[in-house]
C-alpha positions as CSV (number, residue, x, y, z in Angstrom):
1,X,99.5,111.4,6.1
2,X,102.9,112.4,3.8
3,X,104.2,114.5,6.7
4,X,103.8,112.3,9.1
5,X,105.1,109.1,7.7
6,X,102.1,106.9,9.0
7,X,99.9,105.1,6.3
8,X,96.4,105.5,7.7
9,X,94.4,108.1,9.6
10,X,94.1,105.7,12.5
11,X,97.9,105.6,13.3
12,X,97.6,109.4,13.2
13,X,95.5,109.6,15.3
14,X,96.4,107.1,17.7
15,X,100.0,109.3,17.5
16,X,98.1,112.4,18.9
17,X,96.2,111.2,21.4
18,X,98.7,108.7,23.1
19,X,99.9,110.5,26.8
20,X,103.0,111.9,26.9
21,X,105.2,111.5,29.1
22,X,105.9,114.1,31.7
23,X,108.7,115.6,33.0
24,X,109.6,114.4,36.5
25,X,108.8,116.8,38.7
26,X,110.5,117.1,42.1
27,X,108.5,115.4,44.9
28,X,106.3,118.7,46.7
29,X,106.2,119.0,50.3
30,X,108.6,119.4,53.0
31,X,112.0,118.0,53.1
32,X,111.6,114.7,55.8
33,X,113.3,115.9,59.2
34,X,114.0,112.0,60.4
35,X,116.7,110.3,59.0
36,X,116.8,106.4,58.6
37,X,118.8,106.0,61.3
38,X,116.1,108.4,63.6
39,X,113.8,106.4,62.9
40,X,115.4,103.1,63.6
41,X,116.6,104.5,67.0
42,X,112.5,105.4,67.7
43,X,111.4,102.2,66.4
44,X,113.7,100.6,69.3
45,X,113.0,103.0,71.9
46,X,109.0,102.0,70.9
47,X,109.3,98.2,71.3
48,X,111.8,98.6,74.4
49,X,109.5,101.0,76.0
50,X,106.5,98.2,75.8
51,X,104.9,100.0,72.4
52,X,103.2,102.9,73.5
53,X,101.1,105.5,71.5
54,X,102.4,108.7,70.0
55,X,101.3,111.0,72.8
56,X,103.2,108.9,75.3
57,X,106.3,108.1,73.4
58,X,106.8,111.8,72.7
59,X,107.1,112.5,76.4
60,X,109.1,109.7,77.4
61,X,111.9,109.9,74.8
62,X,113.6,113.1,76.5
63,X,114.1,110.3,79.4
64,X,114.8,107.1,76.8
65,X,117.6,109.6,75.0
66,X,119.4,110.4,77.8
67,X,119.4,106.8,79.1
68,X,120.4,105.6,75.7
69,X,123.0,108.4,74.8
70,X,125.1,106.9,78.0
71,X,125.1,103.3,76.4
72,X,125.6,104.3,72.5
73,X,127.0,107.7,71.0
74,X,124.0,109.4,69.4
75,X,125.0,113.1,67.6
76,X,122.9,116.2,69.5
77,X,121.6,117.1,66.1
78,X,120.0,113.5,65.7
79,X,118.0,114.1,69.8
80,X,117.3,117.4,68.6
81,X,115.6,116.0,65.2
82,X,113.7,113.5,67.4
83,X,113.0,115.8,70.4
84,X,111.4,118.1,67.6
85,X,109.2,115.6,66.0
86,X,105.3,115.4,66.9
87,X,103.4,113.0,67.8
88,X,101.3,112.4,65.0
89,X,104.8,112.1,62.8
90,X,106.0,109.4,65.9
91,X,102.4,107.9,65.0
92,X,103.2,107.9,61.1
93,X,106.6,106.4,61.6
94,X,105.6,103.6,63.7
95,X,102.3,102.6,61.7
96,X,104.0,99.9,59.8
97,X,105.5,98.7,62.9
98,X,102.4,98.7,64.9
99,X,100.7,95.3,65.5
100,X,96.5,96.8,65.6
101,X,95.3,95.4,62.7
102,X,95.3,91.8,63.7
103,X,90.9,92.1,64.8
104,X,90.6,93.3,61.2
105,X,92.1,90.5,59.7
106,X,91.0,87.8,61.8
107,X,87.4,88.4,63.4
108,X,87.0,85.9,65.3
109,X,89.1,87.3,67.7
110,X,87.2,85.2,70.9
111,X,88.2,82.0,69.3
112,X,91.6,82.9,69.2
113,X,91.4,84.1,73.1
114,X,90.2,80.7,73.4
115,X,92.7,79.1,71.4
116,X,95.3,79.6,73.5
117,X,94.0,79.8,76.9
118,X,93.4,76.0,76.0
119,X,96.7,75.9,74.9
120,X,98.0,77.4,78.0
121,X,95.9,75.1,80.5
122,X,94.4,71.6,79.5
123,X,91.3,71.4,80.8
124,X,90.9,67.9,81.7
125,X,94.7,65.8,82.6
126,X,94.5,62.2,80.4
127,X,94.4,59.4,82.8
128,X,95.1,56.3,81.2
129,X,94.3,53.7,84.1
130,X,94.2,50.6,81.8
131,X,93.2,48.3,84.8
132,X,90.4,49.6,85.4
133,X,87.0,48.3,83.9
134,X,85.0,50.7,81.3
135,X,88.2,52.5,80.4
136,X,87.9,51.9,76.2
């Protein structure tokens, strides 16, 4: 307890078996091949192209990059990173994006169909003909 400065065993040991902090170690994996602005120009080639899955955004983008790269200036090297992606990774990127969850939240889902259908078309017009008897 002289050596280490602490008065009672208890502080020792509480020293000793505290974690220590680690070194921070470089995040493992591959290097990400989409860039921020990649993935912003897939995100609104997804909601322009009506929001399709992974498998059929990754063989319409050859066609939605060429039509885009006539109306904005987009590098080859970022079509080539996007050309090159899969899609599972379209999949990955566009999961926060995607709007599926909404059954798990809500289950009623048949109430909400019903909801708005109502809300779309009343089902019965009000008449208010106040002249007529038995109208309360």
């Amino acid at each position: 307890m002289e050596l280490t400065g602490y008065k009672s065993p208890k502080s020792i040991i509480r020293y000793f078996s505290r974690t220590r902090r680690r070194k921070q170690v470089e995040k493992r994996g591959r290097l990400p091949k989409l860039q921020p602005c990649d993935i912003e120009l897939i995100k609104s080639i997804w909601l322009k192209s009506d929001q399709p899955c992974g498998k059929r955004l990754h063989s319409m983008l050859p066609t939605w990059l060429q039509a885009y790269s006539k109306r904005q200036e987009i590098d080859e090297a970022s079509q080539r990173r996007i050309l090159s992606v899969s899609p599972a990774t379209l999949d990955r990127v566009l999961r926060d994006c995607k709007v599926d969850n909404i059954h798990k939240v809500n289950k009623q889902t048949t109430m909400v169909v019903n909801c708005q259908v109502n809300n779309w078309h009343p089902v019965k017009e009000p008449s208010f003909n106040l002249l007529s008897l038995g109208f309360i």
